[in-house]
N, C-alpha and C positions, 0 to 999 in steps of 0.2 A: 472940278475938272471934267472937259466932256470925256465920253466912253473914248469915241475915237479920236485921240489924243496925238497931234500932230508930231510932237518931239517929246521924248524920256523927259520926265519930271522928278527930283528928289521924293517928292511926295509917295513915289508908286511902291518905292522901297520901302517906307513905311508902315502903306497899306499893304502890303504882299505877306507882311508878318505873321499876319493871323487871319482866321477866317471870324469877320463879323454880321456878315448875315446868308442867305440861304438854307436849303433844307440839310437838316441834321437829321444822325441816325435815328429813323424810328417817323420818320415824317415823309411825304411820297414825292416822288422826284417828279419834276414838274412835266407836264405833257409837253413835248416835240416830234418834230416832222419835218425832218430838212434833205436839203438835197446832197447828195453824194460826194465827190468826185469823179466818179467811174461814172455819174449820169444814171444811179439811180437813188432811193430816198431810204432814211432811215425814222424808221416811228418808236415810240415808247411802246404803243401797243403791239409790236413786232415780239417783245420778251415777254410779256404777261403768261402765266403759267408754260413756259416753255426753259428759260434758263437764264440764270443771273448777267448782268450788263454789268460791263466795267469800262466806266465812261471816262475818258483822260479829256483834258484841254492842252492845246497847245499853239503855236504859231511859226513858221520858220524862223524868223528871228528869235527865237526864246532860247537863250542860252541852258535854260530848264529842262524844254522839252529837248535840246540834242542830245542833254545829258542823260536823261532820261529813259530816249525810245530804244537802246538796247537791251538794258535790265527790264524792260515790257515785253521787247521781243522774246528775251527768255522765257518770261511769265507765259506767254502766249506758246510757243511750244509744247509748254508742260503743261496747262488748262484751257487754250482753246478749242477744244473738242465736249469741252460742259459747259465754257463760260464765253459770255460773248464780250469782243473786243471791240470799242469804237473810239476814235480820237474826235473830238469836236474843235474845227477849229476855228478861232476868234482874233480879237484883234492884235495888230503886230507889236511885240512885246517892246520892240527897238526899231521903230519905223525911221528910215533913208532913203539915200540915194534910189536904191534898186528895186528897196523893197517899202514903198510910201502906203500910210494907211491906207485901205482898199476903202475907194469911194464908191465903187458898181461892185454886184456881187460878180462879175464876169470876172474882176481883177479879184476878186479874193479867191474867186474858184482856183484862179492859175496858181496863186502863193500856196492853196490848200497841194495841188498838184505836185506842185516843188519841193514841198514839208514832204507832200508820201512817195516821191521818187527819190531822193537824198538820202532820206533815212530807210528806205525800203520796205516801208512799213505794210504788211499782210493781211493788214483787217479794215476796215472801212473808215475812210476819213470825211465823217459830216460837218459841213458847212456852217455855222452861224447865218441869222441876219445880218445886213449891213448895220446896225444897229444893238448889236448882239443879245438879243432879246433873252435868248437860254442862256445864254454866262451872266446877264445880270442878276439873271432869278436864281443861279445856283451861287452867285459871290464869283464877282470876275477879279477872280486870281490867276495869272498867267501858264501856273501848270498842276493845279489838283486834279486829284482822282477822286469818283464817285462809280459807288460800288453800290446799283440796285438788284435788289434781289426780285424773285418772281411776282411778286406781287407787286412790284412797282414801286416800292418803300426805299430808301435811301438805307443801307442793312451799313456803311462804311463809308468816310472819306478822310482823304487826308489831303494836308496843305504842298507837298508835293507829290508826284507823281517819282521824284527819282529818289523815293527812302529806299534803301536798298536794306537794310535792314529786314528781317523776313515781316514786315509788318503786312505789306499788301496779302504777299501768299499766307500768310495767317490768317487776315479775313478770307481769304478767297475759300482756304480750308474750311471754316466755319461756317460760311451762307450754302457752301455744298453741302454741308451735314444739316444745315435744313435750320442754325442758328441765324435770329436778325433779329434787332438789330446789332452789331457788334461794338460799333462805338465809333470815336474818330482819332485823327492824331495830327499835331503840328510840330513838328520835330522842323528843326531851322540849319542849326550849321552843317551838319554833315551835306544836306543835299544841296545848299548853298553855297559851299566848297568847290563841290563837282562842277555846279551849275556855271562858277565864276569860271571855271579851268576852261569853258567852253565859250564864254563872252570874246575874247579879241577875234575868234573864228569869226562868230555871229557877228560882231561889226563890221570886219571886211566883208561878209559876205552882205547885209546891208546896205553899208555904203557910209562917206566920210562926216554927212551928218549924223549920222547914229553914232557915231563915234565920238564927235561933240559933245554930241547931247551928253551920254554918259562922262565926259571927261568934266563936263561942267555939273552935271548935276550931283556925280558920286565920285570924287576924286579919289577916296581912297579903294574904292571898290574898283574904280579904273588902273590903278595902279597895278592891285593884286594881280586884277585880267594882267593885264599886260605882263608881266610875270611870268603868269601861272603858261601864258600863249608860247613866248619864248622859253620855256622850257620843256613845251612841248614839239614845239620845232626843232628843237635837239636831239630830242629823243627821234622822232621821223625821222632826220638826218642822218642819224649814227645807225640806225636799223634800214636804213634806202639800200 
């Protein structure tokens, strides 16, 4: 399947499972240099003996990362003043109507925009290539976290970014007390839960081939969404 993949494939669900390649704890995060969103760059050698990087992936359509970027925002609250936040973002996790794989980096800068005005997010949102050069070398999984420590070593990652379980702020605690590498983790339903609760959102927001695509590639995953959507518009309803 190429990277940038025109429509949702059953296959992605699969691969999403687990992480099978890129760098693991104890091995060093690959050199990067991309551009912004705010119009300036972010480097690897920016945190070299200065203070740990906590590297998310994301995309506006990722049902993952909408679920996700509040329990960061909290994280960032309570440790971005030691730790550094960056969201990198790559390809569209549910490409549609509105929001179709980015073929110019000019159209992925605006989606990257869109992702950090939506969600409001407070730390810097770096750009992939069109090609997604840094997600393929870390395992382009739609919303891991990697956690480098000062030396530039990969000290933590996990398969999602929205465990909410104190796993992240555990490593976080650990690579500040100067521990790395700490290890990884791929914990699956709980943040896949969450994740679905936010899919019928991410497809209207989309558009009505993403919506396809998922209906045809994961019926019953499409279903839950649809559920899980509708009973969230109840709840907005009854608290309007």
């Amino acid at each position: 399947m190429t990277y940038r993949y025109p429509h949702f494939h059953t296959r992605l669900v699969l691969e999403d499972l687990r992480f099978t390649t890129g760098p693991r704890p104890g091995e060093a995060m690959p050199d990067f240099d991309l551009p912004t969103t705010d119009g300036g760059r972010v480097r690897k050698e920016d945190f070299l003996g200065r203070r740990p990087l906590l590297l998310t992936v994301g995309s506006v359509t990722c049902p993952m990362t909408a679920a996700a970027d509040p329990a960061l925002k909290r994280l960032h609250a309570d440790y971005g003043d030691r730790v550094a936040f960056v969201t990198l973002y790559v390809r569209e996790a549910h490409p549609g109507d509105h929001y179709p794989q980015p073929d110019t980096m000019e159209r992925k800068l605006a989606h990257a925009r869109d992702l950090r005005n939506r969600d409001g997010l407070p730390w810097p949102v770096a750009v992939d290539d069109i090609d997604g050069t840094l997600h393929q070398r870390l395992d382009p999984k739609p919303n891991p976290a990697y956690l480098m420590d000062t030396t530039g070593t990969v000290a933590f990652r996990t398969l999602w970014s929205d465990d909410r379980a104190p796993v992240l702020r555990k490593a976080l605690d650990a690579v500040l007390a100067g521990k790395s590498p700490v290890g990884q983790r791929q914990g699956r339903m709980v943040p896949m839960l969450r994740g679905v609760a936010e899919m019928d959102r991410m497809l209207t927001l989309s558009g009505p081939t993403a919506r396809r695509d998922v209906r045809r590639g994961a019926p019953p995953m499409y279903a839950m969404a649809r559920l899980m959507g509708a009973a969230r518009r109840r709840r907005t309803e009854e608290h309007a």
